[in-house]
Biopython code that builds the backbone (N, CA, C, O; Angstrom):
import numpy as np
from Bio.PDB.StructureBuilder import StructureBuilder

atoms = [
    (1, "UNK", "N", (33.533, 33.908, 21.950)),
    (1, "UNK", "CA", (32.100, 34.186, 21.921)),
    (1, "UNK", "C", (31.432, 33.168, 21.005)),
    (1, "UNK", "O", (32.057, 32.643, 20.083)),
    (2, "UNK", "N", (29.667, 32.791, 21.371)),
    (2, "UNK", "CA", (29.771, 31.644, 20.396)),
    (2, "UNK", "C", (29.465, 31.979, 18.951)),
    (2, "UNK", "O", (29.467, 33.159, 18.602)),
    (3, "UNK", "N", (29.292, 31.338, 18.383)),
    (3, "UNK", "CA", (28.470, 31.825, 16.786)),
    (3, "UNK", "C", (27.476, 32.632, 16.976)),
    (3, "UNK", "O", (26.940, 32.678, 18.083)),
    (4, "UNK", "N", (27.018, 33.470, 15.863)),
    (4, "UNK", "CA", (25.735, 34.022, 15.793)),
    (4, "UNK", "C", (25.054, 32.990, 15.121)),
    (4, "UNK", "O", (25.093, 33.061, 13.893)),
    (5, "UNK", "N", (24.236, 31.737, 15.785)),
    (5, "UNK", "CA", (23.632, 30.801, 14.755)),
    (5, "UNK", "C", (22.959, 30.299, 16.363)),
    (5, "UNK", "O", (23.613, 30.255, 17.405)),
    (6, "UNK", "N", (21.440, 29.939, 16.204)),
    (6, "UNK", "CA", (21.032, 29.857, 17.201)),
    (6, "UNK", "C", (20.998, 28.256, 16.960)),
    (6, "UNK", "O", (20.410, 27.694, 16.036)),
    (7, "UNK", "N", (22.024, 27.422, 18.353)),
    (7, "UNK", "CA", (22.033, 26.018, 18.717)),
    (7, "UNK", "C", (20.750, 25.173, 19.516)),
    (7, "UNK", "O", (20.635, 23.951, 19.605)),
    (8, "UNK", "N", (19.918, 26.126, 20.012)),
    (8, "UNK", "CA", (19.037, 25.420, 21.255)),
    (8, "UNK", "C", (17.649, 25.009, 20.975)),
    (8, "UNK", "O", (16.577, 25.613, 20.928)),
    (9, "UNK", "N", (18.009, 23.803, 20.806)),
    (9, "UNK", "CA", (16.512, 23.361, 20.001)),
    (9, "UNK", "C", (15.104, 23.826, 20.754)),
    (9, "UNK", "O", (14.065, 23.495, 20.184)),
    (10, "UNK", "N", (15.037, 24.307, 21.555)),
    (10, "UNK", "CA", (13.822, 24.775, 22.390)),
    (10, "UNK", "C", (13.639, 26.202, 21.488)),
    (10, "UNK", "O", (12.657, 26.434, 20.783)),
    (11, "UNK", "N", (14.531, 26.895, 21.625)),
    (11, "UNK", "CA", (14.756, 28.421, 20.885)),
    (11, "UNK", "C", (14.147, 28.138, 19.770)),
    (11, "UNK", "O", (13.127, 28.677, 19.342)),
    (12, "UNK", "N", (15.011, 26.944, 19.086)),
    (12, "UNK", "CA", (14.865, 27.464, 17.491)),
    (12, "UNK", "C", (12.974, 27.037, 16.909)),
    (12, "UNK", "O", (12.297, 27.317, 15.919)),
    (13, "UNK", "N", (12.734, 26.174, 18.295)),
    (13, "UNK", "CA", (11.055, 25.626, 17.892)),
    (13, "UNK", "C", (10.642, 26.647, 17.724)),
    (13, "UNK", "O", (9.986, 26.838, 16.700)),
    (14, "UNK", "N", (10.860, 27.723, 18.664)),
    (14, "UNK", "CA", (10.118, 28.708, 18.932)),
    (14, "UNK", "C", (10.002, 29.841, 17.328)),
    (14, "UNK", "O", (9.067, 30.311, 16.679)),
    (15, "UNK", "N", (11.147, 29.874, 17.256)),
    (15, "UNK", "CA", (11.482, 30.624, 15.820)),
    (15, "UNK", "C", (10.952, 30.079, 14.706)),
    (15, "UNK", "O", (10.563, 30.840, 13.820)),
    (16, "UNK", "N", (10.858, 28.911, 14.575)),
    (16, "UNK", "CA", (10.493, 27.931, 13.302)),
    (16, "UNK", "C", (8.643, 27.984, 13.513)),
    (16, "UNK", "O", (8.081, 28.227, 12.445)),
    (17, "UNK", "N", (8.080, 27.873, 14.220)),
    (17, "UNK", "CA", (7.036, 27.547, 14.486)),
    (17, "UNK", "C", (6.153, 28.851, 13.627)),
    (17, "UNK", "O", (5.961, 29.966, 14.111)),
    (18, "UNK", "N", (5.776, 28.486, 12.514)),
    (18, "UNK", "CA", (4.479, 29.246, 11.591)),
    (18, "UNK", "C", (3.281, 29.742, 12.072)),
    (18, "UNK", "O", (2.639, 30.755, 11.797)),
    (19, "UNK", "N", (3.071, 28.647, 12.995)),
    (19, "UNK", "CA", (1.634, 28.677, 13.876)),
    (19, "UNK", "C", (1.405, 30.247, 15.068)),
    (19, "UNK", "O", (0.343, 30.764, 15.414)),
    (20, "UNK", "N", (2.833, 30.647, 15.442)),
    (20, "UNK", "CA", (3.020, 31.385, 15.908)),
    (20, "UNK", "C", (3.259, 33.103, 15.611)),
    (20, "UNK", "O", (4.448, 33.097, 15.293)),
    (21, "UNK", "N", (2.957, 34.079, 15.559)),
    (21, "UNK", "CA", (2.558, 35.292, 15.321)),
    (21, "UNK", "C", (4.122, 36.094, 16.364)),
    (21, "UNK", "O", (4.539, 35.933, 17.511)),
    (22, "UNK", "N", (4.468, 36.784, 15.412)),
    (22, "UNK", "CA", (6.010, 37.282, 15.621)),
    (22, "UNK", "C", (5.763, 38.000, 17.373)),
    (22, "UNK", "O", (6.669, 38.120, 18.198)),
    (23, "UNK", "N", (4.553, 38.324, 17.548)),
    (23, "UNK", "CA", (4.350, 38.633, 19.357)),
    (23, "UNK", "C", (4.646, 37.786, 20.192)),
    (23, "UNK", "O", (5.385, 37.684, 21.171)),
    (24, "UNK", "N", (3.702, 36.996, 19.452)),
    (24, "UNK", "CA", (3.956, 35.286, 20.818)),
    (24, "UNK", "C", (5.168, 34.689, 20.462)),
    (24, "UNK", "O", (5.519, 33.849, 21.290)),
    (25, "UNK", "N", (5.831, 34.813, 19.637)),
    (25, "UNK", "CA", (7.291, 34.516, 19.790)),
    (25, "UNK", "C", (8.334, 35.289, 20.635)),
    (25, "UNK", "O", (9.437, 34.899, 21.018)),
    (26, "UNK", "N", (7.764, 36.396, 20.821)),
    (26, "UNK", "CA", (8.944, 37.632, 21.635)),
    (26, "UNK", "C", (8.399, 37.327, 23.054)),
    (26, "UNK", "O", (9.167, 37.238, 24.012)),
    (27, "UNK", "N", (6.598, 37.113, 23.209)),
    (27, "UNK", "CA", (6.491, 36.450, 24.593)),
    (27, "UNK", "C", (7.136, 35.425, 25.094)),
    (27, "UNK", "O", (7.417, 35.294, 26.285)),
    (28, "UNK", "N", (7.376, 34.726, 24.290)),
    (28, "UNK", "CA", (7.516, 33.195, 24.962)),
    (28, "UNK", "C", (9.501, 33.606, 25.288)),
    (28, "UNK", "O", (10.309, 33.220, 26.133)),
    (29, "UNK", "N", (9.565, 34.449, 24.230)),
    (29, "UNK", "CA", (11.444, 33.988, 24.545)),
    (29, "UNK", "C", (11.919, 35.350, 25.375)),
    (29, "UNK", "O", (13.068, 35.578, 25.755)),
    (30, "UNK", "N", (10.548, 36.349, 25.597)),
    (30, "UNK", "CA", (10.925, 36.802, 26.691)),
    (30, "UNK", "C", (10.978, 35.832, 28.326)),
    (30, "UNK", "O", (11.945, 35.911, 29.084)),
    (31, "UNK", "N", (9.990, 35.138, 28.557)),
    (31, "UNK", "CA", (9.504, 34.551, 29.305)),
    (31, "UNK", "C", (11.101, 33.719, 30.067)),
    (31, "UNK", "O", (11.691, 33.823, 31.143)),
    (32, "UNK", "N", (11.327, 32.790, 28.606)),
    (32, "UNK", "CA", (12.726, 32.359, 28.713)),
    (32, "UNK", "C", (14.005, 32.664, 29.024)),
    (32, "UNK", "O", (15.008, 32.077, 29.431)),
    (33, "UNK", "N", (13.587, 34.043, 28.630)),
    (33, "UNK", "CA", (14.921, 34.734, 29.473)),
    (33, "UNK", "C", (14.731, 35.539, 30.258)),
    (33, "UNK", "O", (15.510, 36.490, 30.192)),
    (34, "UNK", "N", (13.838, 35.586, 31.177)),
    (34, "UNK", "CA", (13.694, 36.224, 32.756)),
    (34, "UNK", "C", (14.186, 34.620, 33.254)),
    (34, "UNK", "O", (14.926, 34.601, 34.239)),
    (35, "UNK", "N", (13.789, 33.169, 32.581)),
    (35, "UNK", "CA", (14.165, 32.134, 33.417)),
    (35, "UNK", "C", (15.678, 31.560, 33.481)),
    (35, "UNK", "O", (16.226, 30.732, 34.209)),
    (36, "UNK", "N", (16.122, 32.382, 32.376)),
    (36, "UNK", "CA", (17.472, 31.618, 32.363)),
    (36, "UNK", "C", (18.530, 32.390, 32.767)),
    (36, "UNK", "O", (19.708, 32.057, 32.901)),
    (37, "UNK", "N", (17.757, 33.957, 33.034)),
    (37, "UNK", "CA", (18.929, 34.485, 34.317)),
    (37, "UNK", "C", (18.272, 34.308, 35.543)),
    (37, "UNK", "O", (19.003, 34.471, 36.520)),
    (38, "UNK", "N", (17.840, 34.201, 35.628)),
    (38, "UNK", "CA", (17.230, 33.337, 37.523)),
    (38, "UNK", "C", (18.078, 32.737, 37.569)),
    (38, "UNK", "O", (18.859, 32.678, 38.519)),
    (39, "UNK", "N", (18.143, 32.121, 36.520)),
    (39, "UNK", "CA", (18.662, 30.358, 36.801)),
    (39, "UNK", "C", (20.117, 30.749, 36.493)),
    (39, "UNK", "O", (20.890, 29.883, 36.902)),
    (40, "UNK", "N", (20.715, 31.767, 35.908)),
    (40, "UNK", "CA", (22.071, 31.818, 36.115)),
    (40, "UNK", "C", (22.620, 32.826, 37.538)),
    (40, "UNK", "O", (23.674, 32.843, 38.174)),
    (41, "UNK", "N", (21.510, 33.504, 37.627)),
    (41, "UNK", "CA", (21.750, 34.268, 39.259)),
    (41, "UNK", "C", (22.174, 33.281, 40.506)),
    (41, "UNK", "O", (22.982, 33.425, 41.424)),
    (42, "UNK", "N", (21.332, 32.278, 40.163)),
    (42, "UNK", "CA", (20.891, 31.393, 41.292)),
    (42, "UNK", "C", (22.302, 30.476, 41.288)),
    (42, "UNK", "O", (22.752, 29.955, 42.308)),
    (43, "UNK", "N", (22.768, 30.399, 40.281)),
    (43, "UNK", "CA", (24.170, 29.490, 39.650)),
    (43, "UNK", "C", (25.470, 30.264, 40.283)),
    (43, "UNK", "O", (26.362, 29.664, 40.884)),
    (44, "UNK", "N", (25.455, 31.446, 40.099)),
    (44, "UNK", "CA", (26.674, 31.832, 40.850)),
    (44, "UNK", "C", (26.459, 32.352, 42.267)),
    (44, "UNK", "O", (27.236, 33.212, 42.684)),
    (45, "UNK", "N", (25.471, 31.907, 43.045)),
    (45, "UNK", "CA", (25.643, 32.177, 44.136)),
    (45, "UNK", "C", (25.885, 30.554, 45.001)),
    (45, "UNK", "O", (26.087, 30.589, 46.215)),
    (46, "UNK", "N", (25.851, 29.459, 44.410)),
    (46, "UNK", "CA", (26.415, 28.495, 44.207)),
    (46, "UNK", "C", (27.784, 28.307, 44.442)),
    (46, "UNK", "O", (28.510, 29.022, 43.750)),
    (47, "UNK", "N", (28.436, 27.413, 45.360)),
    (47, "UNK", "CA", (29.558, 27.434, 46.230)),
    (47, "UNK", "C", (30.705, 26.675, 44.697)),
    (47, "UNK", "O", (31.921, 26.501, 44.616)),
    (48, "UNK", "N", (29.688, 26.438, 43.830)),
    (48, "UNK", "CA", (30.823, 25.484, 43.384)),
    (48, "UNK", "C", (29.721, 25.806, 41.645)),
    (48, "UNK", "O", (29.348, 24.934, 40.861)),
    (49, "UNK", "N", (29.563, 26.787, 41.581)),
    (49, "UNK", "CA", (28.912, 27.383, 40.171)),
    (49, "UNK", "C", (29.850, 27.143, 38.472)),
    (49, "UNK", "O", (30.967, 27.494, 38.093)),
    (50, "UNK", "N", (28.887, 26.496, 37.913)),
    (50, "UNK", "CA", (29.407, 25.842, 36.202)),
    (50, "UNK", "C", (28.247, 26.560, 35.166)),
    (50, "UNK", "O", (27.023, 26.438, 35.218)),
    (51, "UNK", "N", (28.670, 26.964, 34.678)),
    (51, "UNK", "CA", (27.799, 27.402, 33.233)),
    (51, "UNK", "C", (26.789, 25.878, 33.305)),
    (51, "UNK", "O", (25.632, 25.756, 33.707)),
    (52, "UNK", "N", (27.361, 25.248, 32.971)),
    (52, "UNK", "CA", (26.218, 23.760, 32.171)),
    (52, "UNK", "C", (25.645, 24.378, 30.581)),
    (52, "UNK", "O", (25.093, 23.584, 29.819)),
    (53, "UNK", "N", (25.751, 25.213, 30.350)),
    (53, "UNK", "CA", (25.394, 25.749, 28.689)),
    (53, "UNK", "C", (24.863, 26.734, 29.097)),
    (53, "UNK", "O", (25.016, 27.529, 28.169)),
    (54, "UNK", "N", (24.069, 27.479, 30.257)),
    (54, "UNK", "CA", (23.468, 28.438, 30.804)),
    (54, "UNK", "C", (23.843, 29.726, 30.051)),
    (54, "UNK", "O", (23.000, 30.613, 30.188)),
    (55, "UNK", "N", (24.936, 30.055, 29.267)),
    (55, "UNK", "CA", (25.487, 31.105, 28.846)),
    (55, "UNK", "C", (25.192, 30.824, 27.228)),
    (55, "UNK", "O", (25.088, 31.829, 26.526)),
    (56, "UNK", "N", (25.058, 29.570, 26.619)),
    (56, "UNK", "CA", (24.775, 29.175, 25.688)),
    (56, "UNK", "C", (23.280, 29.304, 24.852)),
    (56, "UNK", "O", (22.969, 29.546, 23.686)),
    (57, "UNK", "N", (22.573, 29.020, 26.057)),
    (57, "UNK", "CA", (20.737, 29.402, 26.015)),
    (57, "UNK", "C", (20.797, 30.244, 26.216)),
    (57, "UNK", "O", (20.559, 30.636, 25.073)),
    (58, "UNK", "N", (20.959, 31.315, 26.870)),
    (58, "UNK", "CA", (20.577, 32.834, 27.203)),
    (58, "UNK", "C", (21.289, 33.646, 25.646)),
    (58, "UNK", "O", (20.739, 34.640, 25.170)),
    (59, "UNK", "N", (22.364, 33.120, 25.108)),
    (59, "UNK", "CA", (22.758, 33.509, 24.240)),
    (59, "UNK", "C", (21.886, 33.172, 22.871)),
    (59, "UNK", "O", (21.679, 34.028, 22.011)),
    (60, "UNK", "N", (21.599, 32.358, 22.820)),
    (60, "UNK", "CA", (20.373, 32.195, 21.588)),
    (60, "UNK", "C", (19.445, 32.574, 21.920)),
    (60, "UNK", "O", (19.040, 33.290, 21.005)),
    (61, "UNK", "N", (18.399, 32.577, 23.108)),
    (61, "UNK", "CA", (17.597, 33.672, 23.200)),
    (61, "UNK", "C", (17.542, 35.042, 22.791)),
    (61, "UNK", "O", (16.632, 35.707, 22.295)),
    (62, "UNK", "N", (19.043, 35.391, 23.199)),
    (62, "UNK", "CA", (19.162, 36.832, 22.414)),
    (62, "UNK", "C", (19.079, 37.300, 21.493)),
    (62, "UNK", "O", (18.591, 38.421, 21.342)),
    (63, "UNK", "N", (19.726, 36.275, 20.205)),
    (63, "UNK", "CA", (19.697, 35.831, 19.061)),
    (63, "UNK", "C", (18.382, 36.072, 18.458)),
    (63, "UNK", "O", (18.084, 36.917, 17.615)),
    (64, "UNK", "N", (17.711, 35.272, 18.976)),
    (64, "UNK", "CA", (15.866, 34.918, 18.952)),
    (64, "UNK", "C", (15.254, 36.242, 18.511)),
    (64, "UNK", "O", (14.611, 36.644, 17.541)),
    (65, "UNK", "N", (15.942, 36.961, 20.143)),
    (65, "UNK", "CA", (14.880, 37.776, 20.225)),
    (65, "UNK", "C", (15.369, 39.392, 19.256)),
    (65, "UNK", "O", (14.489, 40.157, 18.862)),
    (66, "UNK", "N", (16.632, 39.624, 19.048)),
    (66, "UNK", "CA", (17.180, 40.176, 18.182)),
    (66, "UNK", "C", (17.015, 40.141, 16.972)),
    (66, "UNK", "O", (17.141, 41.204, 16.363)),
    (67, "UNK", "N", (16.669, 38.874, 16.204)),
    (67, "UNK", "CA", (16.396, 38.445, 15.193)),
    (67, "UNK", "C", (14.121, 39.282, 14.800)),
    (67, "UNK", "O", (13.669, 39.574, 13.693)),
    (68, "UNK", "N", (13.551, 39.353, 15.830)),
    (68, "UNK", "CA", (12.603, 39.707, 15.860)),
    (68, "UNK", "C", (12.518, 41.128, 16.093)),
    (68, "UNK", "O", (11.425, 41.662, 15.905)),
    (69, "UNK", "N", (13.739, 41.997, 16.567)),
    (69, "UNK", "CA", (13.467, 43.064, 16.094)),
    (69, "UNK", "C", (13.682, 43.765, 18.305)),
    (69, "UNK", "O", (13.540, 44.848, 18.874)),
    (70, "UNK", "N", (14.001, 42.591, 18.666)),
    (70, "UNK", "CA", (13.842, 43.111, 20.221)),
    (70, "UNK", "C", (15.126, 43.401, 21.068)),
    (70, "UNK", "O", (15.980, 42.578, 21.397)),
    (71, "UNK", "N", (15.093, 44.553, 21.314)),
    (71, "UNK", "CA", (16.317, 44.326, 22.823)),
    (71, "UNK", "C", (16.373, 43.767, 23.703)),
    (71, "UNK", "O", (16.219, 44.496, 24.683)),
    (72, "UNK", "N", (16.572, 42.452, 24.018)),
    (72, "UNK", "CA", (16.738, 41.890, 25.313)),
    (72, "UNK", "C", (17.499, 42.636, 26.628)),
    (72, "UNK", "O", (17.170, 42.524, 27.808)),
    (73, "UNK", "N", (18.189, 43.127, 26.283)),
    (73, "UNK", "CA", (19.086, 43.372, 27.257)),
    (73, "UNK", "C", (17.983, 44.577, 28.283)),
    (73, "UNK", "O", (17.092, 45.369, 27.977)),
    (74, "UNK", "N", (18.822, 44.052, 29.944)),
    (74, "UNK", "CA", (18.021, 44.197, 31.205)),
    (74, "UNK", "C", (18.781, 45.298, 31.913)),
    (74, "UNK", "O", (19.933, 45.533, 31.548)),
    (75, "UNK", "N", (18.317, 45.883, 32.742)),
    (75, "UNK", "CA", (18.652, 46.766, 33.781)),
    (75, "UNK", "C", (20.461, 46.242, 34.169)),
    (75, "UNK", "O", (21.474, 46.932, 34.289)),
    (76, "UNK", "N", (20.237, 44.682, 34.283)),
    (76, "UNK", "CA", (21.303, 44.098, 35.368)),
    (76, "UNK", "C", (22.496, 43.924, 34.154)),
    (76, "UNK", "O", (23.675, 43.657, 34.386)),
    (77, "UNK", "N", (21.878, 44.148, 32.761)),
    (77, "UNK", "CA", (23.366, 43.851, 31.891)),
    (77, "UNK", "C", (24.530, 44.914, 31.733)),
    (77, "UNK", "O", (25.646, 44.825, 31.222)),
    (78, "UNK", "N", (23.753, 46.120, 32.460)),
    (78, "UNK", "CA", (25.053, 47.127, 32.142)),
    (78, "UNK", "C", (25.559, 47.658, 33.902)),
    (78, "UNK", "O", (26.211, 48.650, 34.230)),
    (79, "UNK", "N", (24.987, 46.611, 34.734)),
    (79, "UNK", "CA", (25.623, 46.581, 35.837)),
    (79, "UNK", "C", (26.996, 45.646, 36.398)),
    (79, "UNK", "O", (26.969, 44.418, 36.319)),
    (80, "UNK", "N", (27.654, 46.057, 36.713)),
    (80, "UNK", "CA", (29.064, 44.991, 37.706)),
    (80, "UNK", "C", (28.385, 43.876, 38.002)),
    (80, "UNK", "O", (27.222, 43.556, 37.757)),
    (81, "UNK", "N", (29.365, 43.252, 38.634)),
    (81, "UNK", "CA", (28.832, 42.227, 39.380)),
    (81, "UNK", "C", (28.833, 42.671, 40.801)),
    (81, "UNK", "O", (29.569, 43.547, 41.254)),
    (82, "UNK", "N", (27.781, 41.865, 41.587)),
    (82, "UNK", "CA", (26.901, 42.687, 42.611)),
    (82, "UNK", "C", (27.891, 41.358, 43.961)),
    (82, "UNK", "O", (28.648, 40.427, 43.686)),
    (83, "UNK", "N", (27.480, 41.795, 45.145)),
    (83, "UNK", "CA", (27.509, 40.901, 46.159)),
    (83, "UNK", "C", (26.604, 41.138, 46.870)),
    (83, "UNK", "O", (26.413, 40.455, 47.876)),
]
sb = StructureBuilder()
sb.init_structure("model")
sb.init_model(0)
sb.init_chain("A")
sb.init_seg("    ")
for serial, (resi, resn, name, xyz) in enumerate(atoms, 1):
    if name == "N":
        sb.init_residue(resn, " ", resi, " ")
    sb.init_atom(name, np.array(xyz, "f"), 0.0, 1.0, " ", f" {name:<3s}", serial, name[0])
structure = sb.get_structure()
């Protein structure tokens, strides 16, 4: 499993950023992670499907958004895998 230390420089802008109000931070990295399970849905239905870090970003998002006080976790995380 990876570290609890968030790697993804997009994430961590988001976290670092002062300018930003602890809401619009849970917006934005909600936002990010409705996109980065699309984008990992869309990956294993893929004949020839690779992480590429996909498990890596969704994982600091969590981080992110945990760190702010939020449950990320979705309907589809305490489901099987589907066909």
């Amino acid at each position: 499993m990876p570290e609890d230390k968030i790697t993804d420089p997009d994430v961590q802008q988001i976290v670092d950023d002062q300018k930003l109000a602890n809401a619009d931070k849970i917006t934005k990295l909600k936002k990010m992670h409705e996109d980065e399970r699309a984008i990992q849905r869309a990956a294993t239905e893929s004949p020839m499907a690779q992480d590429d870090g996909l498990n890596d970003r969704l994982h600091d998002i969590t981080l992110a958004l945990k760190d702010l006080g939020v449950d990320s976790k979705g309907p589809e995380d305490n489901l099987g895998a589907t066909l």
